[in-house]
Every structure is written in C-alpha cells, then in structure tokens.
N, C-alpha and C positions, 0 to 999 in steps of 0.2 A: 736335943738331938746331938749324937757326937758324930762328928767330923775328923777327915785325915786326908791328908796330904795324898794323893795321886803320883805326882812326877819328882816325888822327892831323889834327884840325884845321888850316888854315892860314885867315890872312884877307886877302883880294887886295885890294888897292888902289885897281884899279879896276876897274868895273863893266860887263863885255862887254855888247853890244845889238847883237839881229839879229833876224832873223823870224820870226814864231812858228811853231811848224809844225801845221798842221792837219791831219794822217797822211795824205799823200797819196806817190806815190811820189816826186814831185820836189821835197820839201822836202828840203835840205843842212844847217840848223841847224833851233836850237832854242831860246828862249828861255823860259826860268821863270818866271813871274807867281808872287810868294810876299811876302810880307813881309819888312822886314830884321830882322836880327837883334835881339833885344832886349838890354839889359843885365841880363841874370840873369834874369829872369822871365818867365813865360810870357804872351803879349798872346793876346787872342781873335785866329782869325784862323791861327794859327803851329799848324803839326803837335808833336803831344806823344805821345810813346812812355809807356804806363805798364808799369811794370816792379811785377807780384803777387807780394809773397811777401817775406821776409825773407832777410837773407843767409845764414841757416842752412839756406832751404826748398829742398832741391835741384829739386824738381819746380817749378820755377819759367815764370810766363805773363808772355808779355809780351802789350801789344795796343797798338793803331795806330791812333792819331785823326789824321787827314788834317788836320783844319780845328776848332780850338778852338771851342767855344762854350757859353757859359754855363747854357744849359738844355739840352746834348746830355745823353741820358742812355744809355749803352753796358752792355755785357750783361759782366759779371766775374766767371768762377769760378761759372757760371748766379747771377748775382747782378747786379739792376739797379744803376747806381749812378750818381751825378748829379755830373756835371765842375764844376759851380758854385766851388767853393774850389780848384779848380787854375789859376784867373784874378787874375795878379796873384802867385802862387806862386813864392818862388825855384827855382830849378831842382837837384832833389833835396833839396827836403824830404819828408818821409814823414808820409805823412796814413793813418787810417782808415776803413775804410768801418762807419757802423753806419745801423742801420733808424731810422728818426727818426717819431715819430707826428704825424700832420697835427694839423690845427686842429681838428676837432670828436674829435680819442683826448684832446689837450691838456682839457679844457673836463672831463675824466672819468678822471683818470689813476690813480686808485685801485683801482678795478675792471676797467679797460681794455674793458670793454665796450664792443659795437660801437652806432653812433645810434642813436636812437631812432628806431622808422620812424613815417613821417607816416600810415600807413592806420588810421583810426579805430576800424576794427573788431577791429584787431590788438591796436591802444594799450589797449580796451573790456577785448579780451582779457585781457591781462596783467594789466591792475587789478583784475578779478575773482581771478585765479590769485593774486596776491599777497595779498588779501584773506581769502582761505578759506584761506591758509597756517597751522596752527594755529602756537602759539605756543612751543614746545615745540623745533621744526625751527626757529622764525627764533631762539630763545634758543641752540643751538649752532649755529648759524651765525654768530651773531653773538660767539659766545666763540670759535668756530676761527678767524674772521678777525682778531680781537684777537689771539690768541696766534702767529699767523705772525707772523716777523721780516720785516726788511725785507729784509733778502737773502737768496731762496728757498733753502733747501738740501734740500729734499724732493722729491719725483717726484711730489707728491701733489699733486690739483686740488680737495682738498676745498671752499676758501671761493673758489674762482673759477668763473666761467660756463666751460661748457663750448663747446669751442672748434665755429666753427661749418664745415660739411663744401664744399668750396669748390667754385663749378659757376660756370654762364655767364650766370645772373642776378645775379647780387652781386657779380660781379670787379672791375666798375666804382667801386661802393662799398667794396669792400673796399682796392682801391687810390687811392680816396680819403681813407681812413680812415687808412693808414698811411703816408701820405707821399708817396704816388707815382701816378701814371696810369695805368688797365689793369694794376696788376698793384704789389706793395708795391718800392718804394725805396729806398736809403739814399744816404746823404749822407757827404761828407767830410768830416773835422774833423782836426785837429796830430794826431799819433799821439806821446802821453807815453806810456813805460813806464812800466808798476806791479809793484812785487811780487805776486805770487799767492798768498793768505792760502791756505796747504793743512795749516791748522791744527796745525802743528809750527814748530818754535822753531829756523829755521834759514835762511842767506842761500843762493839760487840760486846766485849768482853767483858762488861762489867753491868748488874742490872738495873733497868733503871737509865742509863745514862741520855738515853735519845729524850726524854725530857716528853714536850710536845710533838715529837717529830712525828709520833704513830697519832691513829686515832681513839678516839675515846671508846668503840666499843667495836664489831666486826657486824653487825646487825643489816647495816645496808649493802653487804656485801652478798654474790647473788654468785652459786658455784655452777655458771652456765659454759666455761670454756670460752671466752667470750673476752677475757680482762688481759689475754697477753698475746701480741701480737708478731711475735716471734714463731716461725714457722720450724716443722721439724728437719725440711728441707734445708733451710740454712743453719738450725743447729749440728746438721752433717755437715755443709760445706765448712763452718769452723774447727770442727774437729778435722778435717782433711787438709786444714789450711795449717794447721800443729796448735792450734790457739788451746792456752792451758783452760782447764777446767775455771777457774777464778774469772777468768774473760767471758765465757762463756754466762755464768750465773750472773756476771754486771750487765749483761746484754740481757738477762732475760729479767732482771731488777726493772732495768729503764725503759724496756720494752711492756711492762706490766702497768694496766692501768690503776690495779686495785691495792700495791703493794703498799705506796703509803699510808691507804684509806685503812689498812692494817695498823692494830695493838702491836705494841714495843715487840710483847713475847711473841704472837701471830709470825711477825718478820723476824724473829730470833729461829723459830719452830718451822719456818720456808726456808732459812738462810742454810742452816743445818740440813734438810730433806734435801735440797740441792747441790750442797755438797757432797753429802753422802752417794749421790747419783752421777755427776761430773767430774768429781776429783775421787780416783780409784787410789788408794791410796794402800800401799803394798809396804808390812810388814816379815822380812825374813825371819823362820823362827826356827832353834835344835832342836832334834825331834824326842821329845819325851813322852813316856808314855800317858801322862798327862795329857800334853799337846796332841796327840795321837786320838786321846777317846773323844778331846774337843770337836776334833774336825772330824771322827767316823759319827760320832751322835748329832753333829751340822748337814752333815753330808745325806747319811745313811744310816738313822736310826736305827732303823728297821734290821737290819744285819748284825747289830750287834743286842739283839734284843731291848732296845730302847733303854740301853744302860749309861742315865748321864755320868760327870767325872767324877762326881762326890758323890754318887753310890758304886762307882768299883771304888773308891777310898774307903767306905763304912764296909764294903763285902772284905777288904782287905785287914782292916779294923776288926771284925767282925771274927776273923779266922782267924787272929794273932798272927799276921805274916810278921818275918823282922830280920835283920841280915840274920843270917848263919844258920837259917831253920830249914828243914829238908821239908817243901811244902808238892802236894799231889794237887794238879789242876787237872780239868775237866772241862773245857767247853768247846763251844762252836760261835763265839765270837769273832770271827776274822783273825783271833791269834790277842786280841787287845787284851782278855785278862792274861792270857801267858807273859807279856811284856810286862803289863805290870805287876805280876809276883815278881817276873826275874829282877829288873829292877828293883824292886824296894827288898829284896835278900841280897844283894848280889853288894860288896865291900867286902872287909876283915871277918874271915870265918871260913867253915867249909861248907855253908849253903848251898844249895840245890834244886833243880826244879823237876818235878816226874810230871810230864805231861801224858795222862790215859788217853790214849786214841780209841774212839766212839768207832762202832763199824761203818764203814765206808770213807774217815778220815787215814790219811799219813800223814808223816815229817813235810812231804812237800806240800804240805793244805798249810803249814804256818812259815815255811823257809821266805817267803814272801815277803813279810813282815817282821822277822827274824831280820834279814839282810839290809834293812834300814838302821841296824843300829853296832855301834862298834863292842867287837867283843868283851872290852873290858869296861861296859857299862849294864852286862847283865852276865846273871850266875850263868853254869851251867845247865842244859836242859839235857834231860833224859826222856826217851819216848816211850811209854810202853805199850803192848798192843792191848784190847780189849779180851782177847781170849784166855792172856796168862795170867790178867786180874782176877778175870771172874773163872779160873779154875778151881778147885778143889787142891786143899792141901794133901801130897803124896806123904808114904814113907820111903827112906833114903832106902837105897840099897847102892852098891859097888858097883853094877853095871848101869844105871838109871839116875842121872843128877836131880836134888830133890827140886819140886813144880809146887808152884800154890803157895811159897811163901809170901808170910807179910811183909811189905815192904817197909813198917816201923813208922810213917810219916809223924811229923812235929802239925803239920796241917793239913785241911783239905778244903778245898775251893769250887764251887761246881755252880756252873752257868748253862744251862744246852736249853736248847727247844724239846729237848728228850723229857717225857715223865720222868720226875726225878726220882719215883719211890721205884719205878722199873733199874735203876742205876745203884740208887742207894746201898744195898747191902755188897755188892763185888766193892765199891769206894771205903766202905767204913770198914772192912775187913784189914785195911791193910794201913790204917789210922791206930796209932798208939794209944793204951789208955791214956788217959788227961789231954788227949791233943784236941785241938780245938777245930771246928767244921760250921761253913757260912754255904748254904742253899740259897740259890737267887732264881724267879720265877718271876714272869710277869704275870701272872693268875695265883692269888690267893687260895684258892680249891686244890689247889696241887701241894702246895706247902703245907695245907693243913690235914692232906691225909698224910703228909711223910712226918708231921709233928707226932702223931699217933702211931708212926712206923718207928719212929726211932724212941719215943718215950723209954721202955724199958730199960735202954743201952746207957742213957744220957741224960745230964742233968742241967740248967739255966737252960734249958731251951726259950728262948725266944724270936716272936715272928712278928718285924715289925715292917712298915711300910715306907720309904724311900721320899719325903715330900721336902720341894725348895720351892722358893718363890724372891724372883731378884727385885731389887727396888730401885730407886731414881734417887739419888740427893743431890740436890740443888737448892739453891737459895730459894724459899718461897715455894717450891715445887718440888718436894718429896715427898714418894705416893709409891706402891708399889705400881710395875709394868702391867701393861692393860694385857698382856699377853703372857702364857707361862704354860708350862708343861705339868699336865694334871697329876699323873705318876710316873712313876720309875721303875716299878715291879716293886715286888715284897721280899726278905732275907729273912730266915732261918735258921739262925744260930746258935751255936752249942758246946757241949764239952761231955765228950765218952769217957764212962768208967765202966764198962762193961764191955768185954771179946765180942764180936760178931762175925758171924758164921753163914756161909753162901746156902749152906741146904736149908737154914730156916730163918725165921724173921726175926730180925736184930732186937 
C-alpha cells in the first residue's frame, strides 16, 4: 500500500495578494487575513490545535481554537480550562490542566471552606451554633483533623465541611471561589511526570520490576464495584480542593482493596486508565492540514465523509498533486481537501488551486477554514462557479468574450456526497490530457459505474480500497488494537489521454 505525507509543510517565498472575497458568486480569489508565522511559539492572535490525551490514550480529543487569546476559556473533556499559559508556549510542549483555587479558597486553605457570607443573620447564626457546640464533639474533631495526613487516603469526610449541593443561586460564587466565572476552572501549568506512590517498592517504567509485588493471576478477583472505597463524592471534593491528578489516583491505589491482589501488568493497565482519566494532559499543536483531518475525522467523521489522514495522503498521491501544479478540487469536506492540496503545491513555483463550487456552495462555505491558516503557507485559491464549468464551449466573437473554456488542469481531485458520474464529465473537461484524476467515495457501486464512465477517455485506471489497522509495540505486548476503523471509502484513480466533451459521455 503506498502512502504520503498529509501536513508536509513548505514555506513560499513570496507572498500572493488579491481580493478578499466576501462570498458572493463573483469573487475568483481569496485572500487570508492571519498572522505570520511565528518562530516556535504560539503569539495571541494564531490558530492553536490542542491535542487531549497522552500518547498512550487511544481515545484521543483534539479541539480548535480559531483565534488565541489569553483569557479565552474552552470547554475540555466537559472541563473548563483557561489558555492563559499556551501564550508565548513553544509549540508541543505538554502542560496540564488542574482546578486552581481563587483568591478568597487561598486566604482559607486548610479547610477549604467556602466565604464567609456577608448576611448578618446568617454569620449571628453560626456563632450561636458554634457556641452551644459542647465540648466533647469540638475535642474529636479537633483530634480527627490532627490525625489526618496530608495526603488524604481515606473516602472519609469526617474532619471536613460537607460539600455544599450546587443550584443557580451560588454558581456564581461557587465559580468565584474556585478559579473560574459561572462555573469552576482550571488552568494550565508544565506537565512533570511523577511516579505514583501505590505503596510497593517497585519502578513503573520498566517490565517486570515489581518482582512479587502483584499477584500470580487475577482469577479471585470479582468485577462487583465493591473493591474501592473512595467515593465519587470526594473524588469531587479533591478536585475542588486543586489536588493534582497523581493525588488523586494514590488515593484511589490505597483506597482499593483489589489492587495489589492484581498482576504486575493488570496495575500497569489501571495505573495508565487512570491517568488517562485524571491527569488531562494538554498538547499545543500548528495547525496543519494534517493536524486538521486528525481532529475533523476524531471529532466529526461523518462531515468529512469518513476520510482518515492517510487516505486524503493516497487521494493526494493518487492525483499527482506537487508544488507548482495548477490542481482543480471538488468537494464538500468542510474545506479539508482544499487545505490540503493548497498546502502540499503551495512553495517555489506558480501553483494553484481552482476550487469548483458544487450548487448551493460559495467562497464563504470554505473562508472559515481558509482563515486558520497564514497566507504564505498555502497556494492561491481560485473559486469557480458550477455553471461556467459545465457550460458548453462558445465561438469567440468581438462583442461576446469566449465561455466554456478548458481550464488546462495538471490535476483533479474530487470528494462530495454528490454521484460522482452525475459531476464527472463538466470536471474532466477541463483536465489536460496526461493529467492525472483521484475519485474518492465511500460506496464502492458509485466508483465502479464512473470506472465504466470514464474507461474510454483514460488509461491505469484503478479502484482500490483505503484500509489501516494501528498496532501496540511493547515489550511482550505487541498485538494489533482491539479497536479500528473498518473502511475509509474507495479511490479511483487515473490518467486522461482522451478530450472530453459535456454533450456526451467521456
């Protein structure tokens, strides 16, 4: 199976200027308002891809900040989180997200208890209740908060305030209290690895090491909910309290009754799941169009016709895109093959891109996704509409400019939900002979009436099928993923030495 690069960068030299298009039918170009590139770090202002999860976490989120900005705060893993420390960031450094307690939790961090309310009658309240407290209940209380450690390992809320029940009077203050506006936040900080104290005398990191520490098999082990005693309850109050993710999973280690009765790998294979779920662990990334199909086929398959990153590299492959080629695109992907033709033609040359608008699309169905990226990292785009394709060629005359010319393309590229053989002849008309053409479909039946549509015209035709499958290597444990994506739709690819012509079949 050949393969190709997707996000392969280039940097052009110089910097095309044309008109901006305000999606109208008669705009031909387009120009990108963006910043330029920075040297390694992210500036306010620049589109930043954050990539959730660790390289181990297969279920991996990416998401999509358009427009940096210092107090943006975006929704992760339903978790607030505040871009603040991604300004000025070199690009892929790995930060985490923890709960950080405002200014009035600081001022009380011992009891974490929430402010003091200002209503008199309340405060009156309280001083009486603490007052009549006999003395008996504040003497253990005050021996059970002595005797708690500092690093909680119990499920128990004996010497803490009970947590309070959250409604639409208090959200405001509650997301005062912990960092964040309307509702608690976290913040980013360097993400150091630590070891996980899980109270045996042994290294993660290497296999094998824990010796006897695990058990010899998992067989008495019984999946009733039953083995860990830590409540979800106070897995909230820790996170409220800012306790990092690593405190969190030692708490829920020593809290666990079954963990040691666990094989070495079993607690390697929980040690990892709990990570992956407690410690959110935030990759900044530039946005390529690589990086682009990762997170629209993560996110939204379905929208981009279920096209993973290494079949738009084979569709790409497939059409001989290359800098300097005048290539004709075609789809209704969110705009993601247009990025990545422009991109992979766009350096040294006079490349180009002709984007056919399908009926009912314009320039502003892709300026969206255009405007994520700096000018001088993608060719020029030219728009053209679907009626002056699939016109009929005129004769010139002096008062009537000639209609229906071929546009000459080096390539052509075509992805839609549209029947492709309904498209096929206005596209291939305006395809040069010897130029090369990739049809992508997610049904086989469609590609193979347009194989028998375009036979006559075209010669290597071939139609083949899209298939990956990722694997695990590890020590001992290298096995393909129990999980995987069946297809990727089929391509049709080819090369014209025959004219073709709109009034009959190519």
């Amino acid at each position: 199976m050949t393969s190709a690069v997707v996000g392969a960068t280039t940097t052009s030299t110089s910097t095309s200027t044309s008109s901006a298009a305000t999606g109208g039918d008669d705009d031909d170009s387009v120009v990108v308002v963006a910043p330029t590139p920075s040297d390694g770090v992210f500036r306010v202002g620049e589109a930043v891809v954050l990539h959730v999860g660790d390289e181990d976490d297969h279920k991996r989120c990416f998401s999509i900040v358009p427009k940096l900005v210092p107090d943006m705060v975006v929704k992760v893993r339903k978790e607030r989180v505040r871009l603040a420390a991604i300004v000025g960031c070199p690009v892929g450094t790995k930060l985490v997200a923890r709960r950080a307690l405002g200014k009035r939790a600081r001022s009380c961090p011992q009891s974490h208890a929430p402010p003091e309310t200002a209503d008199p009658k309340v405060a009156t309240q309280q001083a009486t209740a603490a007052a009549t407290t006999p003395a008996t209940k504040q003497t253990t209380a005050t021996t059970a908060a002595a005797a708690t450690p500092a690093k909680l390992v119990s499920g128990s809320t004996t010497a803490k305030e009970p947590p309070r029940k959250p409604n639409a009077a208090n959200a405001v203050n509650d997301g005062d209290y912990y960092g964040g506006g309307g509702g608690s936040t976290s913040i980013l900080e360097p993400y150091v690895p630590r070891k996980i104290d899980v109270g045996m005398d042994c290294d993660q990191s290497q296999e094998g090491s824990c010796g006897a520490s695990g058990g010899a098999d998992n067989r008495s082990l019984n999946d009733d909910n039953t083995s860990q005693h830590m409540t979800a309850e106070r897995i909230s109050q820790l996170k409220k309290a800012g306790a990092k993710g690593e405190d969190i999973i030692e708490n829920l280690v020593q809290n666990s009754a079954s963990f040691k009765k666990k094989t070495v790998f079993s607690q390697k294979k929980y040690l990892q799941k709990k990570k992956n779920k407690y410690v959110t662990v935030i990759t900044p990334l530039k946005l390529t169009a690589y990086v682009l199909a990762t997170a629209y086929f993560t996110k939204h398959p379905a929208k981009i016709l279920c096209m993973r990153p290494d079949t738009v590299g084979r569709l790409l492959y497939s059409a001989n895109v290359h800098s300097g080629s005048t290539t004709m695109v075609c789809e209704s992907c969110k705009g993601l093959l247009l990025i990545s033709v422009a991109e992979r033609i766009s350096g040294t040359g006079n490349g180009k891109v002709i984007q056919a608008l399908l009926p009912g699309f314009y320039p502003k169905s892709y300026l969206s996704v255009l405007q994520l990226f700096p000018p001088n990292q993608l060719a020029p785009t030219k728009f053209v509409n679907w009626n002056e394709l699939s016109a009929p060629p005129t004769m010139t005359t002096a008062s009537a400019p000639p209609q229906g010319e071929a546009l000459n393309c080096d390539s052509l590229v075509v992805a839609t939900a549209v029947d492709p053989i309904s498209i096929a002849g206005p596209l291939m008309r305006h395809l040069k002979p010897g130029g090369y053409f990739a049809f992508y479909s997610q049904f086989m039946q469609d590609l193979v009436e347009l194989h028998e549509y375009l036979f006559p015209v075209s010669c290597e035709l071939q139609l083949s099928e899209s298939w990956k499958r990722e694997y695990q290597v590890l020590p001992q444990s290298t096995h393909p993923h129990m999980q995987m994506h069946g297809a990727s739709g089929f391509i049709l690819s080819g090369i014209k030495v025959k004219p073709c012509h709109v009034t009959k079949d190519c």
